[in-house]
C-alpha positions in Angstrom: -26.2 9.7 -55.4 -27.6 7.5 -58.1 -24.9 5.4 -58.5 -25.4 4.2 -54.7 -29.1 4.5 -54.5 -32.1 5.0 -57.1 -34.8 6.6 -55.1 -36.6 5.5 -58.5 -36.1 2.2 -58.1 -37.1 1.7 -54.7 -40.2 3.4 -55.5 -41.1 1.6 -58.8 -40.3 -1.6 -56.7 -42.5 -1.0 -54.1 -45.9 -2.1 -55.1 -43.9 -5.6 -56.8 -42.7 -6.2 -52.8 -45.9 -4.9 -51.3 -48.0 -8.0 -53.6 -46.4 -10.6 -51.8 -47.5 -9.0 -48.9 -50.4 -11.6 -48.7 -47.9 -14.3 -48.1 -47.1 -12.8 -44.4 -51.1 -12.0 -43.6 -52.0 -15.7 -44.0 -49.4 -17.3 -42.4 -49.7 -15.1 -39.6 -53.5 -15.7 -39.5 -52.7 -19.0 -39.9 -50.0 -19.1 -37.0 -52.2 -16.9 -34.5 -55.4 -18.9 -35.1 -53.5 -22.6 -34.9 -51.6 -21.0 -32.2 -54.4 -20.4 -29.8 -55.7 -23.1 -30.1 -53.1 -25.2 -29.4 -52.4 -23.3 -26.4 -55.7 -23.2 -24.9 -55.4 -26.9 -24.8 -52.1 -26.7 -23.2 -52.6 -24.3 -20.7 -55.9 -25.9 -19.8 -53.4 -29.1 -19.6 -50.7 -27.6 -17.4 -53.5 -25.9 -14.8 -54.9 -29.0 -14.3 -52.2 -31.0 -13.9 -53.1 -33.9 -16.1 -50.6 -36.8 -15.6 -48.4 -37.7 -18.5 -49.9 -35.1 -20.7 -48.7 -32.4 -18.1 -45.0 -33.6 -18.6 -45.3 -33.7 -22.9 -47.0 -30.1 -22.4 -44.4 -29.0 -20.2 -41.4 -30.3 -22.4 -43.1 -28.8 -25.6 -43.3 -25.7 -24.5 -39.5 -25.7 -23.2 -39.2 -26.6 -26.7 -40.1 -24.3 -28.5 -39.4 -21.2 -26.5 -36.0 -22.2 -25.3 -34.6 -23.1 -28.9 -34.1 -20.3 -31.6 -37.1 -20.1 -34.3 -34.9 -21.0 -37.5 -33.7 -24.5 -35.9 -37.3 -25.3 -35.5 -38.2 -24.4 -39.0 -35.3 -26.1 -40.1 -36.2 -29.2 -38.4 -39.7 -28.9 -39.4 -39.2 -28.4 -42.9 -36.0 -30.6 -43.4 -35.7 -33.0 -40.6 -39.7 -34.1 -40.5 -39.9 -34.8 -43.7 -37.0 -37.5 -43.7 -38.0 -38.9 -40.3 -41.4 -39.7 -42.1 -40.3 -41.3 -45.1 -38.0 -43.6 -42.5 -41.6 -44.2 -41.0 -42.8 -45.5 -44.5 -44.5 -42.4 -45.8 -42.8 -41.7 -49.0 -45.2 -39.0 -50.3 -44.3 -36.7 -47.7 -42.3 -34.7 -49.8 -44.9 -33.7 -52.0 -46.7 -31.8 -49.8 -46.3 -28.0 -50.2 -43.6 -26.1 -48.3 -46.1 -23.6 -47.0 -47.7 -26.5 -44.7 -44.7 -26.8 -43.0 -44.7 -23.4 -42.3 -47.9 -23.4 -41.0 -47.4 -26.4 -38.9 -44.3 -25.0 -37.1 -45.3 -21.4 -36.8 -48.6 -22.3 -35.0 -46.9 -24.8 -32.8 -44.4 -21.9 -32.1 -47.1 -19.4 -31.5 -48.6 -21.9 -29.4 -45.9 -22.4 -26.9 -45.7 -18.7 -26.1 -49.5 -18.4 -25.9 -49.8 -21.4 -23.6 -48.1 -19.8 -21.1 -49.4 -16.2 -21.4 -53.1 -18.1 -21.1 -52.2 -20.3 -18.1 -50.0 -17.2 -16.7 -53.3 -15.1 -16.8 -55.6 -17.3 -15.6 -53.1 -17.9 -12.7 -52.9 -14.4 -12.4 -56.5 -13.9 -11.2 -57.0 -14.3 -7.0 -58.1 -17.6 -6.0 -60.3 -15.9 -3.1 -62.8 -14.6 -6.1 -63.2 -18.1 -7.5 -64.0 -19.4 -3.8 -66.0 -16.6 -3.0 -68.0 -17.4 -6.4 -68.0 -21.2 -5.2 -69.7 -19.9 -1.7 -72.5 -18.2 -3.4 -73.3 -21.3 -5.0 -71.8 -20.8 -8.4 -70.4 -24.3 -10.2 -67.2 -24.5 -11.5 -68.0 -23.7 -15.5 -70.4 -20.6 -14.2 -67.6 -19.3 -12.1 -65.1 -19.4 -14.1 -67.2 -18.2 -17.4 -68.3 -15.5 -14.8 -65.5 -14.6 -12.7 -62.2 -15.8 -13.6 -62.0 -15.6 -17.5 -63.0 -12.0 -18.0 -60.3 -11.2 -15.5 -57.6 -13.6 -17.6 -58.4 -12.2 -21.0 -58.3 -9.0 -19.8 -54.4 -9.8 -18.5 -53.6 -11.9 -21.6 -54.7 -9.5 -24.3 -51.3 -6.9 -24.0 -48.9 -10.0 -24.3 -51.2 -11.9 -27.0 -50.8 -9.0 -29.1 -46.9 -8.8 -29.0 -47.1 -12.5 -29.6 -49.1 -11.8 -32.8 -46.7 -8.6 -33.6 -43.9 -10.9 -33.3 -45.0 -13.6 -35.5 -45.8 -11.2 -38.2 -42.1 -10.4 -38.1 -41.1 -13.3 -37.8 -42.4 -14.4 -41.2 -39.5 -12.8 -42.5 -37.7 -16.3 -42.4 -39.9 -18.2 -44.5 -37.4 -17.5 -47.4 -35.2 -19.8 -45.9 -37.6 -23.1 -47.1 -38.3 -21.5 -50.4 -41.8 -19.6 -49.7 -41.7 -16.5 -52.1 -42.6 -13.7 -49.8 -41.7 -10.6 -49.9 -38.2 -11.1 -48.5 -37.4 -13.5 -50.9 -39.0 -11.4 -53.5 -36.1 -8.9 -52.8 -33.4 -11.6 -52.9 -34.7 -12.4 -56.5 -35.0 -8.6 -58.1 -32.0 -8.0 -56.0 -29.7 -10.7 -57.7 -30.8 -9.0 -61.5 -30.7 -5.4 -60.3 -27.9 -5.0 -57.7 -29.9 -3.4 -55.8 -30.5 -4.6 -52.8 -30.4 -1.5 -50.3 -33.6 -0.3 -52.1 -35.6 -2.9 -52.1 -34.5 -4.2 -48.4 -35.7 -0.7 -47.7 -38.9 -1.7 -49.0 -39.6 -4.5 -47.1 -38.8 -2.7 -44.3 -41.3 -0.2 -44.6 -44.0 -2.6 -45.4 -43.4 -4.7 -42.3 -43.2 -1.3 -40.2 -46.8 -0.4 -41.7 -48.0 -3.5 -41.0 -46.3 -3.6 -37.2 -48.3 0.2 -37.0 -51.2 -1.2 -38.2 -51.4 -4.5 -35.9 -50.1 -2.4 -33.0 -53.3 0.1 -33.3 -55.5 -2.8 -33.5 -54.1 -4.2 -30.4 -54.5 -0.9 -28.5 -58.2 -0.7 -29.7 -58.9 -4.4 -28.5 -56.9 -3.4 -25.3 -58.9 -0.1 -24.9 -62.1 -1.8 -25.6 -61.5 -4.9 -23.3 -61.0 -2.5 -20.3 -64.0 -0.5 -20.7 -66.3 -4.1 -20.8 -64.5 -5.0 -17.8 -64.8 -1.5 -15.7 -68.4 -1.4 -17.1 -68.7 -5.2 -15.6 -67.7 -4.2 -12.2 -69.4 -0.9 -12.2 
């Protein structure tokens, strides 16, 4: 049994895995926060309808959801960089690796939440947002009022897998050279040949943290209906 796996190991190599854990939090905060924002601004872009920004919008976000995550951080991190210094800006390559990341994670993030904002706001019956309109409301009152509290209440389940997905997807960072805890592994794994155990590891940190997020989502969910029944009560 030892000579396949040392329970030992794993366990003495847990809390070395579990420091880089720090890695994954920020850029997931990093990706969630850059994320919606950039989506806000895009869903607000593609429900109105705004000319030539609709179209750059529109293709962006067929960009990034319709092409596999690594090619974009791939292109981010390798292809960017050269494009610029073609463009004259030769001291691109010395900016950290980790700002890549951050750069294409949130714009990756902020496809997806683009169209689970402008989805939800869709979502909510155009006869209340008249209605509001007839009773004198403007438009900023009713849709502060009416529609919003509606669309975040729709948007909060699928914001949530979003952010549970781009926690796991920080798994790939190790492919640009960001030390996290995957590529944490890789290293102790090459000097210890033991790569089951500590794979293990980072499995069952990311499976706490997925519990974790995935209770906090449920509370937010829980909480977000009760304001809303309490609204309408």
């Amino acid at each position: 049994m030892g000579t396949y796996f040392d329970l030992t190991y794993l366990i003495k190599s847990f809390p070395i895995i579990l420091s880089y854990v720090h890695i994954t939090l920020l850029i997931t905060a990093v990706a969630i926060t850059g994320g919606l924002a950039i989506g806000s601004i895009v869903a607000l872009i593609r429900i109105t309808k705004i000319l030539i920004l609709n179209t750059i919008a529109a293709i962006y976000v067929s960009f990034f959801r319709g092409t596999p995550f690594l090619v974009q951080l791939f292109l981010t991190y390798f292809g960017l960089p050269e494009l610029m210094q073609k463009l004259g800006f030769q001291e691109i390559r010395e900016l950290p690796a980790l700002l890549y990341v951050f750069i294409v994670y949130s714009l990756h993030c902020g496809a997806y939440t683009a169209e689970i904002i402008r989805s939800a706001i869709l979502a909510v019956d155009k006869g209340q947002l008249e209605a509001a309109y007839a009773i004198g409301m403007g438009p900023v009152q009713a849709y502060t009022r009416i529609v919003l509290p509606q669309a975040v209440s729709l948007a909060i389940p699928p914001l949530c897998n979003t952010v549970i997905s781009m926690l796991k997807a920080t798994s790939l960072v190790f492919n640009v050279g960001i030390i996290d805890m995957m590529r944490k592994a890789d290293l102790m794994g090459a000097n210890s040949q033991r790569n089951l155990e500590l794979y293990i590891d980072v499995a069952i940190i990311y499976i706490i943290l997925v519990f974790i997020f995935s209770k906090i989502a449920y509370l937010i969910e829980k909480n977000q209906r009760g304001l809303l029944a309490n609204k309408h009560a």
